[in-house]
KEGUZA-200244 format. One line per field, with one value per residue (C-alpha): residue number from 1; residue in one letter; x, y, z. Coordinates in steps of 0.001 Angstrom, whole numbers, plus 524288, in hexadecimal, padded with zeros to 5 digits. Each point is the difference from the previous one (the first is absolute). Layout:
num <- [NUM;...]
residu <- [A;...]
xx <- [X;...]
yy <- [Y;...]
zz <- [Z;...]
//
This chain:
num <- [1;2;3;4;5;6;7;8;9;10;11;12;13;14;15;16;17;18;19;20;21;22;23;24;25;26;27;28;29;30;31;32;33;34;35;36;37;38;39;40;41;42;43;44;45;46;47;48;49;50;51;52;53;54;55;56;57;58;59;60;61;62;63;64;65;66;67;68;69;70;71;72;73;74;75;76;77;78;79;80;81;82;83;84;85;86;87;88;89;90;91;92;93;94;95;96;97;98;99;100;101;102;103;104;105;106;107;108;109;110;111;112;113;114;115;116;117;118;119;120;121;122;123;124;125;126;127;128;129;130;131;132;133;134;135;136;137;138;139;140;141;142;143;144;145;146;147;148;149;150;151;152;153;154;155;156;157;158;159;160;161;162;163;164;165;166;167;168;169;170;171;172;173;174;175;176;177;178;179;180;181;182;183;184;185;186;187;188;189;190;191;192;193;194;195;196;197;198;199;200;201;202;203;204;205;206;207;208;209;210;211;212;213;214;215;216;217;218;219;220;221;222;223;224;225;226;227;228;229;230;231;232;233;234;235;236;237;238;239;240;241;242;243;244;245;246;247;248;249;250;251;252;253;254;255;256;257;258;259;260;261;262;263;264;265;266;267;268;269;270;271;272;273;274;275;276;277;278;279;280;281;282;283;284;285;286;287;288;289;290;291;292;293;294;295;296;297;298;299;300;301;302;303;304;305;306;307;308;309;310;311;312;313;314;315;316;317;318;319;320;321;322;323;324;325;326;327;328;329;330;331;332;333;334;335;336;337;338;339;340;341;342;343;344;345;346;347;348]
residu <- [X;X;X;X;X;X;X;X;X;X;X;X;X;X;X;X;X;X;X;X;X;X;X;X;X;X;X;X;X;X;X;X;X;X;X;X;X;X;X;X;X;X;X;X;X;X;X;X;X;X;X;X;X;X;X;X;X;X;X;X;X;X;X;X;X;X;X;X;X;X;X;X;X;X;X;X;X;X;X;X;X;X;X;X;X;X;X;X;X;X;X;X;X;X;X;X;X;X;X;X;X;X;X;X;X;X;X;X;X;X;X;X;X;X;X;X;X;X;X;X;X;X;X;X;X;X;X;X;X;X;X;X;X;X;X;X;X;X;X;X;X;X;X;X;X;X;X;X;X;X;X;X;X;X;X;X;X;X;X;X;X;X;X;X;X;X;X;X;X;X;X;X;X;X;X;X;X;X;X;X;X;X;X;X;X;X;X;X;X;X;X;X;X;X;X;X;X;X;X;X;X;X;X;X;X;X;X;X;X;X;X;X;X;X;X;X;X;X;X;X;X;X;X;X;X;X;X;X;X;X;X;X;X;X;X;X;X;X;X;X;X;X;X;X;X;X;X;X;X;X;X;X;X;X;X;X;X;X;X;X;X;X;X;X;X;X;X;X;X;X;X;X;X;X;X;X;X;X;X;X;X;X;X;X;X;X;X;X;X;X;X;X;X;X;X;X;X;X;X;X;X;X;X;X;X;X;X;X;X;X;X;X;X;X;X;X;X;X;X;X;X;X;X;X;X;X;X;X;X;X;X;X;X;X;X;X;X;X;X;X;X;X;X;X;X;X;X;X]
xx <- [94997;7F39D;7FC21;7F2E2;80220;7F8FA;7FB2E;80A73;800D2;7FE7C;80DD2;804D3;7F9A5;8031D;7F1D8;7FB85;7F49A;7FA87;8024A;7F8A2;7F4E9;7FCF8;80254;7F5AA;7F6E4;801B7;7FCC0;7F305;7FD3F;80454;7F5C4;7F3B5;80128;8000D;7F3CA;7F955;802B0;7FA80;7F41A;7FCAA;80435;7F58C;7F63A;8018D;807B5;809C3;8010E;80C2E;8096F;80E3F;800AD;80E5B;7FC24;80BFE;8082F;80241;80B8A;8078E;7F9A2;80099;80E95;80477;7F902;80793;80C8E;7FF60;80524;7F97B;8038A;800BB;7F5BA;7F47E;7FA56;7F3A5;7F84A;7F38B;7FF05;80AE1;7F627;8069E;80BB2;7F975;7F991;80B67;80746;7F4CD;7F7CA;7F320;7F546;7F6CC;8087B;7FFEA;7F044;7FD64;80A42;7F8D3;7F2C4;803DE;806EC;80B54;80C15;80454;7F5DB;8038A;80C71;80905;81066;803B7;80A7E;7F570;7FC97;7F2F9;7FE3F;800D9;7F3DA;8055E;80B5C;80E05;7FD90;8041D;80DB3;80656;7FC31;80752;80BB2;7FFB7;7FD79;80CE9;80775;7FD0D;8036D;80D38;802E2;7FBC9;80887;7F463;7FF85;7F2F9;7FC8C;7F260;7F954;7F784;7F46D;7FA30;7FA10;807FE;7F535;80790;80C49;7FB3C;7FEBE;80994;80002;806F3;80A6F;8025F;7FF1C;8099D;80937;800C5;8006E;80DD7;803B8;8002C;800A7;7F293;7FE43;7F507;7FA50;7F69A;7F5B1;7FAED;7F430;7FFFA;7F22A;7FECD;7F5D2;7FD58;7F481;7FCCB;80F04;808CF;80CDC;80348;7FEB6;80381;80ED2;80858;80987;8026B;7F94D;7FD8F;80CBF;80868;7FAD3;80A01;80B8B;7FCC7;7FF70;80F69;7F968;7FD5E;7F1D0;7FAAB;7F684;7F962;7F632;7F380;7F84D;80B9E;7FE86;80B71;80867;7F979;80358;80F8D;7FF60;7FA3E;80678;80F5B;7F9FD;7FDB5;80C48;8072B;7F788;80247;80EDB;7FB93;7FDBB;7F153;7FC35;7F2EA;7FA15;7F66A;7F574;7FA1E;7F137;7F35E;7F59F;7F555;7F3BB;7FBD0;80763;7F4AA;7F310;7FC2B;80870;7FC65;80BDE;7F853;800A0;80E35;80687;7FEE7;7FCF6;80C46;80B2A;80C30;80873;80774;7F799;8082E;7FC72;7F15E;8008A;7F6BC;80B05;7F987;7FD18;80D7F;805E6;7F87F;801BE;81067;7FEB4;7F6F2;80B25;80B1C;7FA12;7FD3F;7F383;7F30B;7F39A;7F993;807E6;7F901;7F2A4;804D9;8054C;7F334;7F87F;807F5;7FEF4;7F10E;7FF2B;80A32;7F884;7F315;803F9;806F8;7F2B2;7F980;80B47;7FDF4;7EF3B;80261;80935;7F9B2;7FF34;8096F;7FA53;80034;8081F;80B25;802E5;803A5;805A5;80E7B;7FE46;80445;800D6;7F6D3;7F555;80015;7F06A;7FE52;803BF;7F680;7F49D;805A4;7FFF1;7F2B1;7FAF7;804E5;7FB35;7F02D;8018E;803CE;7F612;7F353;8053C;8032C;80E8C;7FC64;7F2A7;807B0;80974;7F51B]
yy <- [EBC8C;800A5;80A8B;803CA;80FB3;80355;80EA2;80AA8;80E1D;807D9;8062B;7F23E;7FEF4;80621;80710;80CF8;804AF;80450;7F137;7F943;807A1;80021;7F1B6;7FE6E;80842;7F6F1;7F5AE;804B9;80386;7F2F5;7F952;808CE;7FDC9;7F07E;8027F;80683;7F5B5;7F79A;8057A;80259;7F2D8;7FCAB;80854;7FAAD;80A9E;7F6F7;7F0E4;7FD2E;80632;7FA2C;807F9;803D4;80491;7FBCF;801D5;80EC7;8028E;7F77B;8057B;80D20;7FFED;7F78A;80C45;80A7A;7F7F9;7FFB2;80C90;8068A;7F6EA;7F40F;7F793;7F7BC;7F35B;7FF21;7F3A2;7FFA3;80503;80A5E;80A63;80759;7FF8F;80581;80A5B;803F6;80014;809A3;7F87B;80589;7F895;8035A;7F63E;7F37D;80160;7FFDE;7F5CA;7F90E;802BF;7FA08;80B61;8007D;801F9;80D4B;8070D;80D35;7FE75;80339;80073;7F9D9;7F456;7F508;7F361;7FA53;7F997;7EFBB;7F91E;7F37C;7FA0F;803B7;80330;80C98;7FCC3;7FBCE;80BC6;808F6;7F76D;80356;80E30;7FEB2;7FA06;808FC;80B9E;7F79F;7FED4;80D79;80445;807DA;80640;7F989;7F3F7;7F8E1;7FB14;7F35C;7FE55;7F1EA;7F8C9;7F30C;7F97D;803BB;7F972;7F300;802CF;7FEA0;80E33;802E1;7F52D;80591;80E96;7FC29;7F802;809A0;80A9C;7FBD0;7F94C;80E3C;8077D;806EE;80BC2;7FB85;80114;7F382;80546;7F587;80380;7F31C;80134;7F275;7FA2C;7FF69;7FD46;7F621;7FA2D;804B6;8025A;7F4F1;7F7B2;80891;7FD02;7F791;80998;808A1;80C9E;8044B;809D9;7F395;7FAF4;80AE2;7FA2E;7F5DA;80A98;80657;80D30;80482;7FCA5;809F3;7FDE0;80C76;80333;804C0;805C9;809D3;80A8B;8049A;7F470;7FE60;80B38;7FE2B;7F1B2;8019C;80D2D;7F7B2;7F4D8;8092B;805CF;7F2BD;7FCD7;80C53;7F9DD;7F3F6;7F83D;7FC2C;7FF39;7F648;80753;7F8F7;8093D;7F817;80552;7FB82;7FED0;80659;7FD8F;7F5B1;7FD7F;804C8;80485;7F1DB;7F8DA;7FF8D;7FC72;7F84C;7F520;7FD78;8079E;802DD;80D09;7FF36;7FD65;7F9DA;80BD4;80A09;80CC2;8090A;7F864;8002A;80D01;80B45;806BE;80D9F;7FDC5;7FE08;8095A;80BF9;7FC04;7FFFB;80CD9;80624;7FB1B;80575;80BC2;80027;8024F;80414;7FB43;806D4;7F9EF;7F3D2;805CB;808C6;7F849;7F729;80B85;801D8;7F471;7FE0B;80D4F;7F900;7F38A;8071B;80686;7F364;7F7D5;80CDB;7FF28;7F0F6;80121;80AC1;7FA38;7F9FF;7F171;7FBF0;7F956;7F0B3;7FEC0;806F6;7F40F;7F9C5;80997;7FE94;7F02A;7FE89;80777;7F90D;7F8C5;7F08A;7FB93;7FD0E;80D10;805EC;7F5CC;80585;80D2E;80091;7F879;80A9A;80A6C;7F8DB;7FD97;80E02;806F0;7F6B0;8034E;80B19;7FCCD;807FC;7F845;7F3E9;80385;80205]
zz <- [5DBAA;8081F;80810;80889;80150;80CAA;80590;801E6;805DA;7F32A;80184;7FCF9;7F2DC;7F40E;7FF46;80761;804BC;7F246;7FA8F;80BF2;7FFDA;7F01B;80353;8092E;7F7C6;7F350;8086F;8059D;7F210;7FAEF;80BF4;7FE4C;7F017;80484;80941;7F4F8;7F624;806D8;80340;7F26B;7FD26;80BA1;7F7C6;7F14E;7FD8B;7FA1C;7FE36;80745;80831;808B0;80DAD;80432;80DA7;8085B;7F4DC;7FF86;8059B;7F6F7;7F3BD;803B1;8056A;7F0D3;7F88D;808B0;7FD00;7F15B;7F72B;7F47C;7F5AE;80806;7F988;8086B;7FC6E;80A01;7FFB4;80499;80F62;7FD81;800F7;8092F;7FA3D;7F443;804FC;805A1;7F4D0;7FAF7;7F940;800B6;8092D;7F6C0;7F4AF;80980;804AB;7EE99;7FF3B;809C0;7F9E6;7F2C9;7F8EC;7F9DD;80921;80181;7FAA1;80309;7F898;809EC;7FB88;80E5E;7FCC0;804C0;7F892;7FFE9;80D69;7FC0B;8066E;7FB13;80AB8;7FD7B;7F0E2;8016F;80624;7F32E;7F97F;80B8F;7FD8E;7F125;80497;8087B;7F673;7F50C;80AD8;80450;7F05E;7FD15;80BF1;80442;80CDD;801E0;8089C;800A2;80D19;7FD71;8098A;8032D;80CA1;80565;7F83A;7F382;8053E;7FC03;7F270;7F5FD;7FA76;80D84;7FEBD;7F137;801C9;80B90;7F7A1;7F545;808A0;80668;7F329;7F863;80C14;7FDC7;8067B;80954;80BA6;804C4;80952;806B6;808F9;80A00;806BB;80464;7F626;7F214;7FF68;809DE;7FF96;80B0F;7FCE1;805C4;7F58E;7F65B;803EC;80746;7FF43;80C55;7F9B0;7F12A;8028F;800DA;7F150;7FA15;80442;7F603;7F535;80422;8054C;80D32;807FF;80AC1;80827;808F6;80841;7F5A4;809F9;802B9;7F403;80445;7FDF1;7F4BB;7F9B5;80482;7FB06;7F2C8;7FE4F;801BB;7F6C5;7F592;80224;7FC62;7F421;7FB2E;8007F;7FA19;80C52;80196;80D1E;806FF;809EF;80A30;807C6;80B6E;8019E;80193;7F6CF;80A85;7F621;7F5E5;7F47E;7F72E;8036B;7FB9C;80BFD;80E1D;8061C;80C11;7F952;7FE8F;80A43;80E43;806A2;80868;7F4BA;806EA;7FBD8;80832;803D5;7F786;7F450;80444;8047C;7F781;7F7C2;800D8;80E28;803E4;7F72C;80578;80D3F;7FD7A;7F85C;80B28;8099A;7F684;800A6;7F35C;7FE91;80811;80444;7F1F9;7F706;7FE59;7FD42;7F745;7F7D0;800DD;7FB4E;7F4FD;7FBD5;80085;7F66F;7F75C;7FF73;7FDC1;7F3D2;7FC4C;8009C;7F88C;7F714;7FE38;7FDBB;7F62C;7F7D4;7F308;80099;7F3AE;7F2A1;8056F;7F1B2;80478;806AD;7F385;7F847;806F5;7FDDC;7F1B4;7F3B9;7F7F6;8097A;7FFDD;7FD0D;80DBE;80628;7F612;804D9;80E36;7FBE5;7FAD4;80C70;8085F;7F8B5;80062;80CE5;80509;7F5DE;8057E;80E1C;80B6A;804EB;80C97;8018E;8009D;80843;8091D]
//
């Protein structure tokens, strides 16, 4: 079943006033942690770093869906939807700077975010099927691009999923491009919601720059895997931005996309202006929860320059037991290296 879930009076939701607005906060949060990350990015601050600007209502409205023990598998742009969650900013900006993930030790039910494509779907299928065996009143919710729909990890965490009726969610963000690839030829197929029907479980597709919907959409899926019936969810956004601070998107795409103007449309934009009409909210709300944000983020980047840079051999120590000779000739390479020179004078 595919279905685009468009605006609605409030009353005909399931969500009140309370939900819409902490909403619409999260997702001005989510956007001025993005802005930030980039800048520093901009600045050296960090190597690398994949925008989500566009892509906030989709994130935001999957983290308000899941429960307590419900268990997320981010890959790499899922910031928001870690943050969110309540991950700390401060653990993705040292993840992001080379440290290892996590770093403030934090007990939130979040795997390491997967950088490489799909790799981290299989594992949320094992996750599912260990909950669906356990008969665990658990589900986990998978993140990955359209991108990742082309790999095989998908097609096998999909198989196995409706094989051993897993007790998954697959979130797949659709924001037009990997990379420079539209989803056009990714698939032949009439969306990436249609793929489950091959796999015996249900495909939904819904409108990702509707938090709302969101929310409602994921928040049913994880209902059924909870039952044993894995659900593929589709969010049609927009990837506004690059797809890392090393991309410029010029060069592949055009500055008019041939998509409808909901899909197009800025997520935060259009969700204040329906909560402003709902009554929901008023004029202050929005830079508010801006300023709330910046004071977060500045004791998150404090947080992040004051926290010791880790011996360069702990990067080893969780490889093997007993170190093969040429992890020790690796080991001992990183150590000279880091001893004859300033981390932070190279990153500048």
């Amino acid at each position: 079943m595919n279905r685009v879930v468009g605006e609605r009076d409030l009353a005909e939701t399931q969500f009140d006033a309370t939900d819409a607005e902490a909403v619409l906060r999260d997702m001005v949060r989510a956007r001025r942690f993005d802005e930030r990350a980039v800048a520093l990015q901009r600045r050296g601050w960090m190597s690398g770093y994949p925008p989500f600007e566009g892509q906030e209502a989709a994130q935001v409205g999957a983290a308000h869906a899941m429960e307590t023990d419900d268990v997320l598998f981010p890959t790499y742009r899922s910031n928001a939807l870690q943050i969110t969650r309540g991950v700390p900013m401060s653990d993705i900006l040292l993840f992001r700077r080379g440290f290892p993930e996590y770093a403030s030790g934090h007990d939130e039910r979040v795997f390491p975010q997967a950088v490489p494509i799909a790799s981290q779907i299989p594992h949320a299928v094992g996750a599912g099927m260990y909950a669906q065996r356990d008969d665990a009143d658990w589900a986990s919710l998978v993140c990955f691009g359209d991108g990742a729909t082309s790999e095989g990890d998908f097609h096998e965490g999909l198989n196995f999923a409706g094989v051993f009726d897993a007790q998954t969610v697959f979130f797949c963000e659709n924001n037009g491009w990997a990379i420079s690839l539209p989803d056009s030829r990714q698939t032949a197929s009439d969306s990436i919601a249609a793929k489950a029907t091959a796999y015996g479980f249900e495909g939904v597709q819904v409108d990702g720059n509707d938090p709302l919907a969101v929310w409602e959409t994921v928040e049913s899926a994880l209902a059924s895997a909870r039952d044993g019936e894995p659900v593929l969810i589709e969010a049609l956004t927009y990837r506004r931005g690059a797809h890392t601070t090393a991309d410029d998107p010029s060069q592949y795409r055009d500055a008019t996309p041939d998509l409808p103007a909901w899909r197009l449309a800025d997520p935060i934009d259009r969700f204040e202006r329906w909560c402003l009409d709902q009554g929901v909210i008023d004029e202050g709300v929005r830079a508010e929860a801006e300023a709330a944000a910046e004071e977060e983020l500045e004791a998150a980047v404090e947080t992040a320059e004051d926290t010791p840079r880790p011996d360069p051999e702990e990067l080893f120590d969780p490889v093997y037991a007993d170190l093969p000779p040429e992890l020790r000739r690796q080991r001992e390479t990183a150590r000279s290296f880091v001893d004859e020179h300033d981390p932070y004078e190279l990153e500048r």
